[in-house]
C-alpha positions in Angstrom: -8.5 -28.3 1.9 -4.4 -27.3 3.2 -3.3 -23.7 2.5 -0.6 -25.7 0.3 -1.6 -27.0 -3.2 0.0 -30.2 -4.4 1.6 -28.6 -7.1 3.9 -26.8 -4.6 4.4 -30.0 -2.7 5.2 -32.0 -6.0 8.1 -29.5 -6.0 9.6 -29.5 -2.6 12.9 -30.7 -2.9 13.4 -32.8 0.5 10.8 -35.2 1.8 11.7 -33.6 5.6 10.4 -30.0 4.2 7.6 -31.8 2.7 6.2 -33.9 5.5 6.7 -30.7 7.7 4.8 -28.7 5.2 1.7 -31.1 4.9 0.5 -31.2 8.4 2.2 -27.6 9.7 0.1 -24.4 10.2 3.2 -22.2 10.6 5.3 -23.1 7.5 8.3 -21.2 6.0 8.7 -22.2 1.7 11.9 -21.6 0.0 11.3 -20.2 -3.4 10.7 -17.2 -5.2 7.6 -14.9 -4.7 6.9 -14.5 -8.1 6.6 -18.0 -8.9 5.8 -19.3 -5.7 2.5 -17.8 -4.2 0.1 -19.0 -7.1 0.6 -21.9 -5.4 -1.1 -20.9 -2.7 -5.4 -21.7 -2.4 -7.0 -18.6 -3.5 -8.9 -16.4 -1.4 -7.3 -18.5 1.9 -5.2 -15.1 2.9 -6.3 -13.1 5.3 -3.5 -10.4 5.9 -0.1 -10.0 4.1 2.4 -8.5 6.4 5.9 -8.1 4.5 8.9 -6.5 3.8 10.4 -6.7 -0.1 13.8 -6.1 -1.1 14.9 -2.9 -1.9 16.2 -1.6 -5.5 19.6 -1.2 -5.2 20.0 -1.6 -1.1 22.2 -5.2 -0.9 22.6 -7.9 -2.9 22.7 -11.0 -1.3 24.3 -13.3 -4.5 21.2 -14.9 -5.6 20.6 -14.8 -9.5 17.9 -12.7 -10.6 16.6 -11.7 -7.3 14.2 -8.6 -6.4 16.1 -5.1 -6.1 18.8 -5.9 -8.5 16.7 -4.9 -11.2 18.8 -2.4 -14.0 16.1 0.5 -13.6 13.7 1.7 -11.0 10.8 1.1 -13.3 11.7 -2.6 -13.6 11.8 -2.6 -9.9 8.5 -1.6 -10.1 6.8 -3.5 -12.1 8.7 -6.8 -10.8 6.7 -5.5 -7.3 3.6 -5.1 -9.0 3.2 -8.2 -10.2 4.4 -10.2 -7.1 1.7 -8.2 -5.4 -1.2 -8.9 -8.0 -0.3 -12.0 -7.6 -1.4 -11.7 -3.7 -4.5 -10.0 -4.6 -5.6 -13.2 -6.2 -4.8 -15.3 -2.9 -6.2 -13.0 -0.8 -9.9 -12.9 1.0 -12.1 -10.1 -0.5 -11.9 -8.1 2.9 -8.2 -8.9 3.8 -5.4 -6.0 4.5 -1.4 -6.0 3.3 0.9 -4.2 5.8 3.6 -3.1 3.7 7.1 -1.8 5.4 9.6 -0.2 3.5 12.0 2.3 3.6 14.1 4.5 1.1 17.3 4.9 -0.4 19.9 7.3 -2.7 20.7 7.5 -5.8 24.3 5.3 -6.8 25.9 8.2 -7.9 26.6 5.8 -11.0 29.2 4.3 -8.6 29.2 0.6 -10.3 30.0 -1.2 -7.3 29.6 -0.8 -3.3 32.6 -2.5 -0.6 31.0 -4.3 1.9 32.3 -3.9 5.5 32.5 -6.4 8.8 29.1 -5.1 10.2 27.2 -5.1 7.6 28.2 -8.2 5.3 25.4 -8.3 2.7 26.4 -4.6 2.3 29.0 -5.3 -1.0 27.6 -5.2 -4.3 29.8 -5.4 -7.2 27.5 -3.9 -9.4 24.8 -0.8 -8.4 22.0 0.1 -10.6 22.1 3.3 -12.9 20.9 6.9 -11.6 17.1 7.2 -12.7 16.4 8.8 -15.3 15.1 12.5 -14.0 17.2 11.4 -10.7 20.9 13.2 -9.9 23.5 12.3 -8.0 22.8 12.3 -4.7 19.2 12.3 -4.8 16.6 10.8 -2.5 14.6 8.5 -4.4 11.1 8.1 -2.2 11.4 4.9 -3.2 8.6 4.0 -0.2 6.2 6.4 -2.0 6.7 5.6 -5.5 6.1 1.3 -4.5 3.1 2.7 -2.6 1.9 4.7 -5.4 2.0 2.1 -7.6 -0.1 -0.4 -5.8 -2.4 2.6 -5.4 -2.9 2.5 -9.4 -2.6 -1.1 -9.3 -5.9 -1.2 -7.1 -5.0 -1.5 -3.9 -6.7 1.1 -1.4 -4.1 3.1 0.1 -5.3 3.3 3.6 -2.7 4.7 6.0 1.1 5.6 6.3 2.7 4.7 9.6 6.6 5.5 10.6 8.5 3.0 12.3 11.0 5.5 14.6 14.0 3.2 14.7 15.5 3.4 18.3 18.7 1.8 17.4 19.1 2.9 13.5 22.3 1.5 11.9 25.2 4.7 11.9 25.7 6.0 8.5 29.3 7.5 7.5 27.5 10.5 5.8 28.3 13.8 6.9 26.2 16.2 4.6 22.1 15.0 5.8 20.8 13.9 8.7 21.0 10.0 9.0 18.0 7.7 8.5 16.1 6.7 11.1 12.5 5.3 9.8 11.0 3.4 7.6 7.5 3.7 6.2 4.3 1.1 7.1 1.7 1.4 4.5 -1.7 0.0 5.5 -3.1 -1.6 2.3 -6.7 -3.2 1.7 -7.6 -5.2 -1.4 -11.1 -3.8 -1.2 -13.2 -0.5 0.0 -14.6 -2.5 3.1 -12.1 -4.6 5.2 -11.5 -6.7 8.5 -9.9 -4.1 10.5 -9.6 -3.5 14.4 -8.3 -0.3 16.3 -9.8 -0.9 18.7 -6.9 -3.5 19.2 -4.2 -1.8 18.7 -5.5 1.5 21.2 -5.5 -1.8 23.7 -1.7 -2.5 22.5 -0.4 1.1 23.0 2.0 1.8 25.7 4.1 5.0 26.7 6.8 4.0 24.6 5.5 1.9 21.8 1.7 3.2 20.6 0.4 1.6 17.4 -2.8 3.3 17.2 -0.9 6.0 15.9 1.4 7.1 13.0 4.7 7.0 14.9 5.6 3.7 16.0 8.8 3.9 17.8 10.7 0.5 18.0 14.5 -1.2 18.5 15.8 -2.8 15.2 16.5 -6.5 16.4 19.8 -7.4 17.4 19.3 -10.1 18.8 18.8 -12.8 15.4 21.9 -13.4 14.3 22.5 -14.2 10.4 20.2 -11.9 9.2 20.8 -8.5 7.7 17.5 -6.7 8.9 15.8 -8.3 11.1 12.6 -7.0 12.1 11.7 -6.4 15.8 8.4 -9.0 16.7 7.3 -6.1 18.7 6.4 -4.1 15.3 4.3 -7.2 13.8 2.6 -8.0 16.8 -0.3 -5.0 16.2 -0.7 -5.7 12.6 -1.4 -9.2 13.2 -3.6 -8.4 16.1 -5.5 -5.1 14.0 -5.8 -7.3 11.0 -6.8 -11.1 11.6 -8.7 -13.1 14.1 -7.1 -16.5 15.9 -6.5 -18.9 12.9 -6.5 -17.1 10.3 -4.0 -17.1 7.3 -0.6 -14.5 7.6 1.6 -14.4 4.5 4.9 -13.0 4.3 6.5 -13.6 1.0 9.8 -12.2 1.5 9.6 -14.1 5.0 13.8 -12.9 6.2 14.3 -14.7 9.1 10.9 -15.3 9.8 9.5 -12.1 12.6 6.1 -12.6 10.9 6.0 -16.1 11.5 7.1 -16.0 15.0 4.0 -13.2 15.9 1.8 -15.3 14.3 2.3 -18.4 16.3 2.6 -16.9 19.2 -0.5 -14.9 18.9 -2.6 -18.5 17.1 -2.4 -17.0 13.2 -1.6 -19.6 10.5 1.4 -18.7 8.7 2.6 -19.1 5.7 6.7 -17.4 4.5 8.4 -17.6 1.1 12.0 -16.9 0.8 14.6 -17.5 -1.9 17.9 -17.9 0.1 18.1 -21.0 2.0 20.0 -19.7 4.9 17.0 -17.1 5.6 14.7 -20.1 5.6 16.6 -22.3 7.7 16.9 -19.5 10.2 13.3 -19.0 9.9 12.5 -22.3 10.5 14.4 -22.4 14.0 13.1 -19.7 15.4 9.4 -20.4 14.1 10.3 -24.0 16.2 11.7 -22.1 19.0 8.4 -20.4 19.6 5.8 -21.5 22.0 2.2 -21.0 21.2 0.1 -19.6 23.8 -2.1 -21.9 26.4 -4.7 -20.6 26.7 -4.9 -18.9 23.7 -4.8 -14.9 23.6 -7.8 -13.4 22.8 -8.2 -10.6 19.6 -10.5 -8.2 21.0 
C-alpha cells in the first residue's frame, strides 16, 4: 500500500501534483496539518522532523493559520492536536525531532511594520500579552510546547541547542540578542529506534550532534523563504532516527530542508504545507537533489 491514501489524492487539486504524488517517494502536499495528516496510512511514519509556526512570530496572510491564534493557550492546544494526530500515523517505536525557538511578549502593540529584510516580518495584528505575562516578558514558548507534548504522552527525551552562527541582528538594545533555538528529541513510546552511535560518527570540530550544542549557519542561500533551515542540522536526526527507506514527515515542510536530507540520504519523505509558494519552492529544490549511488550506509 502508498504512504498516500486515496482520500488525499481525490483531493489534490491539479492532475500534475497528483500523478507526481502517486508514484513519488519524496513528495511535498499543500494543505493544512491539521486536516491533512489523517490522510496519511497509519503507523507508516517512522520519524517526524519539523518546525511549527510560532505564536505571534510572522504572519504570512494565510486565513486561520498556526501562530495567529488570539491566546497562547489556543496556540497550544491547536499544536496538540496536530501532534496527536502524528501519534496516530506514527510506528510504535518512531521519534519526533521538534525545533523551535522563543519569543516576547507584544507589549499589546496591535500591529508589527515589516521591513526589506525580513518581509514576512509585518503583522497588522499581534496577539494579547498572556495572561500572568508583562510587557516585555520572555515567554519560553519552546518549553511550554514541549511541556505540553510531555502531558500529552510523548516521552520527553532530550533538549538540544541549535547555536546559530549567523543569527538575524535584532534592533534591541536592553538583552542580549537571540542566538538559538531549541531541538527537542521526542519518542512516541518508552523503547524507540534510536542510534548515537551515528551521530558520534557525524561529529566534527565545528558541528558535533552527539551533543547538546549543535552549532550551525542559518541558510542563506534558499531564497523565498523566511527561515530556512540549514540541511546540515537535519542530516543527524535523519541519520540517528531512521534506517534507508523509511518514512520522514515534516508537516510544516517550509521550503522543504527535510525533504532534501531525506533524499539525499534514501528516506521516504513525505511534507505538508499551507502556502503554495513554500511548496513550490520545496518541490524544486526536492527535484534539484540527487540521491546518492551507491547508497550511504546508516551505521
Amino acid at each position: 500500500m502508498g504512504v498516500i491514501s486515496k482520500q488525499l489524492r481525490k483531493n489534490i487539486k491539479t492532475l500534475s501534483l497528483q500523478s507526481r504524488l502517486a508514484g513519488s517517494d519524496h513528495a511535498v502536499l499543500v494543505g493544512d496539518a491539521r486536516s491533512a495528516i489523517s490522510a496519511i496510512e497509519s503507523g507508516t511514519v517512522q520519524s517526524v522532523i519539523t518546525s511549527p509556526p510560532y505564536w505571534g512570530l510572522r504572519s504570512y496572510g494565510a486565513p486561520n493559520e498556526i501562530g495567529a491564534e488570539p491566546t497562547l493557550d489556543e496556540y497550544l492546544d491547536t499544536l496538540s492536536g496536530v501532534f496527536q494526530a502524528i501519534r496516530e500515523v506514527m510506528a510504535d517505536d518512531g521519534t519526533m525531532w521538534l525545533i523551535i525557538g522563543d519569543g516576547y511578549t507584544s507589549g499589546n502593540r496591535t500591529y508589527r511594520d515589516t521591513d526589506k529584510r525580513h518581509t514576512h516580518r509585518g503583522m497588522t495584528s499581534r496577539p494579547r500579552t498572556p495572561e500572568g505575562l508583562k510587557r516585555k516578558d520572555l515567554i519560553g514558548l519552546a518549553w511550554r510546547v514541549a511541556f505540553r507534548l510531555q502531558a500529552d504522552g510523548w516521552y520527553l527525551r532530550s533538549e538540544s541547542i541549535w547555536h546559530k552562527l549567523n543569527p538575524i541582528p535584532e534592533s534591541v538594545k536592553d538583552r542580549p540578542h537571540q542566538s538559538h533555538e531549541h531541538i527537542f528529541l521526542l519518542s512516541k513510546s518508552e523503547k524507540y529506534s534510536f542510534d548515537w552511535d551515528v551521530l558520534r560518527a557525524n561529529d566534527t570540530d565545528r558541528f558535533r550532534p552527539s551533543r547538546s550544542v549543535w552549532s550551525s549557519a542559518v541558510n542563506t542561500g534558499v531564497k523565498g523563504h523566511a527561515a530556512p533551515f540549514p540541511v546540515e542540522l537535519i542530516r543527524p536526526c535523519v541519520l540517528a532516527s531512521t534506517k534507508e527507506g523509511a518514512l520522514v514527515l515534516d508537516p510544516f515542510a517550509g521550503s522543504g530542508s527535510v525533504g532534501v536530507a531525506c533524499k539525499e540520504l534514501n528516506r521516504r519523505f513525505v511534507g505538508i504545507e499551507l502556502i503554495e509558494e513554500n511548496v513550490t519552492l520545496a518541490q524544486t529544490r526536492l527535484a534539484q537533489t540527487v540521491m546518492p549511488r551507491p547508497s550511504v550506509q546508516s551505521s
